[in-house]
N, C-alpha and C positions, 0 to 999 in steps of 0.2 A: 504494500500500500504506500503510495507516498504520502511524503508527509505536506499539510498543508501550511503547519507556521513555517517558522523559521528559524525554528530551536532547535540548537546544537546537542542538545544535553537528551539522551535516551527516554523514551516513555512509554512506559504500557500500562494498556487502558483493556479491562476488560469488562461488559457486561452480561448480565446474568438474565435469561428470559426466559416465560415458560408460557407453554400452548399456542395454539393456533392463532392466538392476539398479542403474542408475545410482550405479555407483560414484565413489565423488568421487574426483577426480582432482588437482585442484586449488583455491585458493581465493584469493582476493583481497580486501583491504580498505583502506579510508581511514577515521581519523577516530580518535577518542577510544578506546584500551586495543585500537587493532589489531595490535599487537606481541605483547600476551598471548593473544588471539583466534587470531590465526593459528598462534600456537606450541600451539595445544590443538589447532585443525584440525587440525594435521603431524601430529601422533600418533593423529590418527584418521584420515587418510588411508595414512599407514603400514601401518597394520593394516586397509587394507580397506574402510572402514565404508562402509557402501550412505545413499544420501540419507534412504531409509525408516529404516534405524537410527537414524540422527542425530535425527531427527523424533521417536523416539519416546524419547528421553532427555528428562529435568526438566530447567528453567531455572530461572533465579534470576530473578525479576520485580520491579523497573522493571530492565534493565542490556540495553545495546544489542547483549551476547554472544547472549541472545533474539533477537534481530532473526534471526539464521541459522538459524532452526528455520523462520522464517514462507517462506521463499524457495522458488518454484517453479520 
């Protein structure tokens, strides 16, 4: 996959989904502002959010917060 920002530094990013609507379940990360990433995840896994919702939210472009939109 390439990568969309522009950061140097290594990052993975996993998401956790389950059934046919692919509700996120879970999410996992390493790397640069993953403390703040995942504290937005939780509150959209809280509430629900299917992987197609997430996907159709705006990002902020170069930030590697984008990276979790691209993930299949």
């Amino acid at each position: 996959m390439e990568c969309l920002s522009e950061q140097e530094e290594k990052t993975m990013i996993k998401l956790i989904v389950e059934g046919e609507n692919q509700r996120i379940v879970g999410a996992q990360m390493v790397g640069e502002h993953a403390a703040d990433i995942i504290q937005t995840l939780a509150v959209a896994i809280r509430q629900g959010v299917t992987k197609q919702e997430l996907n159709g939210t705006i990002c902020i472009h170069p930030t590697i917060a984008e990276e979790v939109l691209t993930l299949e």
